[in-house]
PASEBA-1860 file (N, C-alpha, C; in nm, 3 decimals):
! residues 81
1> XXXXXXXX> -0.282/8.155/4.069/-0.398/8.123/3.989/-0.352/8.039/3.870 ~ -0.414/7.930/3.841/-0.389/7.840/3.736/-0.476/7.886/3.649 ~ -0.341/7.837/3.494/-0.414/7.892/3.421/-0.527/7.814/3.294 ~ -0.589/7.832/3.237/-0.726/7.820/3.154/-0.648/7.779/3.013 ~ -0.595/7.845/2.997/-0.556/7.878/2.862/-0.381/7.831/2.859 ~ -0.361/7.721/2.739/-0.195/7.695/2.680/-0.131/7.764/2.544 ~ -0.008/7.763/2.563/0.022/7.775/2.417/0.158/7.685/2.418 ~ 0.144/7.644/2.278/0.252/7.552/2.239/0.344/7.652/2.158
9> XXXXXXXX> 0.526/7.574/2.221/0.567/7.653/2.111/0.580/7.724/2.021 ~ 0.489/7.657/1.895/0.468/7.698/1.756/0.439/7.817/1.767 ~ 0.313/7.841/1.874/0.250/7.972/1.863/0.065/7.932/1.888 ~ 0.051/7.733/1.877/-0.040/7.756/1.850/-0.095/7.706/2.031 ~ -0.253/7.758/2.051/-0.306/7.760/2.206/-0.451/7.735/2.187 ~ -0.494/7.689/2.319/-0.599/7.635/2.344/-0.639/7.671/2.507 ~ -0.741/7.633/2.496/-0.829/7.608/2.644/-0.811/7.503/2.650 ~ -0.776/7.429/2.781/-0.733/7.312/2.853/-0.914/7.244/2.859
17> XXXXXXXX> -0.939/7.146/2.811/-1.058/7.077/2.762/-1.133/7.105/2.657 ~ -1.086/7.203/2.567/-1.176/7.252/2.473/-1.127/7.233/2.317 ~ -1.215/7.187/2.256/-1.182/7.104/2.104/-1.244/7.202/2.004 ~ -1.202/7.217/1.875/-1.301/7.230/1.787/-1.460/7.199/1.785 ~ -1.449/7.122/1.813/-1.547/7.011/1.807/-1.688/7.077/1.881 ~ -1.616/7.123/2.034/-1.698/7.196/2.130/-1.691/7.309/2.157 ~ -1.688/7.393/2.025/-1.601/7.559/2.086/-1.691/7.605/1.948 ~ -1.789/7.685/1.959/-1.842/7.787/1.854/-1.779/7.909/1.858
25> XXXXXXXX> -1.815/8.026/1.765/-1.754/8.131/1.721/-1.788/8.225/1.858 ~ -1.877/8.227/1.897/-1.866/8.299/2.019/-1.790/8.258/2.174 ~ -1.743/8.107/2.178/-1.687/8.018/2.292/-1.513/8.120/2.223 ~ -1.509/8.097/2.063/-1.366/8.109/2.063/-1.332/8.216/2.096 ~ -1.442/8.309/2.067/-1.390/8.489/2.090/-1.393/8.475/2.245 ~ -1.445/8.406/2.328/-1.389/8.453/2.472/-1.303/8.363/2.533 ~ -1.243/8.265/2.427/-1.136/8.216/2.425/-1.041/8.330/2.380 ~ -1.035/8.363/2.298/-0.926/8.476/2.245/-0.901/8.604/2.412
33> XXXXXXXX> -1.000/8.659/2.457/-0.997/8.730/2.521/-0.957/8.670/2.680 ~ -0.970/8.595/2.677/-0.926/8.480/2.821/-0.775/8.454/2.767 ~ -0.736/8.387/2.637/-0.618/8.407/2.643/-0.504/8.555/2.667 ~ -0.605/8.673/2.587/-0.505/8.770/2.637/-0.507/8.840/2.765 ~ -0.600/8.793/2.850/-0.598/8.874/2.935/-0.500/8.777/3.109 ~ -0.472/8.654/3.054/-0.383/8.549/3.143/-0.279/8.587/3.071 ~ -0.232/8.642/2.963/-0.089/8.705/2.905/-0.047/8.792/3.003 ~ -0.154/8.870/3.060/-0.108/8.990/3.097/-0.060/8.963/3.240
41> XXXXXXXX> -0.079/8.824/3.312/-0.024/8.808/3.383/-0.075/8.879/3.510 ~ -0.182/8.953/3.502/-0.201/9.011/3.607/-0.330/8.972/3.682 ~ -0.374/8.988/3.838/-0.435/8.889/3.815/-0.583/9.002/3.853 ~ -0.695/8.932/3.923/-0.816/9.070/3.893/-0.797/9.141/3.926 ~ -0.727/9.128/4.037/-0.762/9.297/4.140/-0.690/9.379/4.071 ~ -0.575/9.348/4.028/-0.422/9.471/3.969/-0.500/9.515/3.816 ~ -0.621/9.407/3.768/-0.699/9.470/3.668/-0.781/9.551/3.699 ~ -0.883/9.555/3.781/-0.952/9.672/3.845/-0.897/9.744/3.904
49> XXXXXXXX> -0.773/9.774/3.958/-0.700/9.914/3.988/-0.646/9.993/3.841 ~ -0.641/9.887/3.752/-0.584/9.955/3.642/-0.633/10.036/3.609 ~ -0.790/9.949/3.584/-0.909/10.027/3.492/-0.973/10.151/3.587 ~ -0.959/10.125/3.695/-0.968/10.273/3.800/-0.908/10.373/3.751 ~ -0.753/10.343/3.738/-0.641/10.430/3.738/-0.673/10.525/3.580 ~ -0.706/10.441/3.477/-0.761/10.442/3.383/-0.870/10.549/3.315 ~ -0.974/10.543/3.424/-1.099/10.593/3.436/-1.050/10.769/3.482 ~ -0.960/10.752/3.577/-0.932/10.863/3.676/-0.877/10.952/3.577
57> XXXXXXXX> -0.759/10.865/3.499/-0.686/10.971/3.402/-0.766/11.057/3.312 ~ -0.868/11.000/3.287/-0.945/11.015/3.118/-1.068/11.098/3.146 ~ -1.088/11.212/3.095/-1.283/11.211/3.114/-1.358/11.103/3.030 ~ -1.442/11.162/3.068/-1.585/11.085/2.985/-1.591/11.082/2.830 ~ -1.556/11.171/2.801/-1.535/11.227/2.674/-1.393/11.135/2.590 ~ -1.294/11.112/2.688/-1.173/11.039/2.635/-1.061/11.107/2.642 ~ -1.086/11.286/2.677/-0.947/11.340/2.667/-0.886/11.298/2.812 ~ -0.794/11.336/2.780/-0.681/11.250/2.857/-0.641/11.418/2.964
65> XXXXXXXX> -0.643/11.388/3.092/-0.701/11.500/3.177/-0.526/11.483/3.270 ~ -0.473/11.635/3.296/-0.389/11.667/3.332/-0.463/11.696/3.515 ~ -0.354/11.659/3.593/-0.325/11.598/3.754/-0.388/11.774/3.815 ~ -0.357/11.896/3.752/-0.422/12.017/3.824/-0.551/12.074/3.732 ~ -0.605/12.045/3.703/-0.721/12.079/3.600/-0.853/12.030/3.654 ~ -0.920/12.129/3.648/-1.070/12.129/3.757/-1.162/12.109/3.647 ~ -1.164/12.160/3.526/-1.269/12.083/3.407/-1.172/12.022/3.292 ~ -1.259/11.978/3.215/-1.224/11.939/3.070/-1.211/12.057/2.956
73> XXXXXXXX> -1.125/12.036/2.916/-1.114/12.187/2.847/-1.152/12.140/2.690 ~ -1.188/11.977/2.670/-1.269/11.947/2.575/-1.438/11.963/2.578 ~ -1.489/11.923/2.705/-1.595/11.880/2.700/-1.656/12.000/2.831 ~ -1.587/12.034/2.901/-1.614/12.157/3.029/-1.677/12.072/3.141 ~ -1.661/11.928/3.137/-1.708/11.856/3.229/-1.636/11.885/3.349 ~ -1.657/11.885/3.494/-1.584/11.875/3.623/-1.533/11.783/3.621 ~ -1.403/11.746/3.686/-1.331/11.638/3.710/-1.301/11.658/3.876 ~ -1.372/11.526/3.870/-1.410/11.465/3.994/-1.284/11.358/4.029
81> X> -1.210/11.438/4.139/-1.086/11.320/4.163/-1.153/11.271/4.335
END
């Protein structure tokens, strides 16, 4: 996959066609987020297994849920593997 987004040396980066000129505050913020997410080098799918993997670990709530545990011992939710 080719990528969208450069960076020069310095540090400084861009979107490949995109200027000041033609980039408002909302173009740059998903410029910012397009650049970090081609950092990560990974490409969609290995991102949606992540965020699976992600989802699986965590309840709903956010606590972070151990591999033999049938509820949340924050929230008493079921955990649904």
């Amino acid at each position: 996959m080719n990528r969208l987004t450069y960076k020069e040396p310095n540090g400084d980066w861009g979107i490949v066609g995109m200027t000041e000129e033609n980039a408002d505050q909302k173009m740059y913020a998903a410029a910012c987020k397009l650049l970090d997410y081609e950092e990560t080098g990974l490409g969609p799918d290995e991102i949606e297994r992540k965020i699976v993997q992600l989802e699986l670990e965590h309840c709903t709530c956010g606590m972070a849920i151990d591999s033999d545990w049938l509820h949340c011992p924050k929230c008493g939710a079921i955990i649904v593997r």
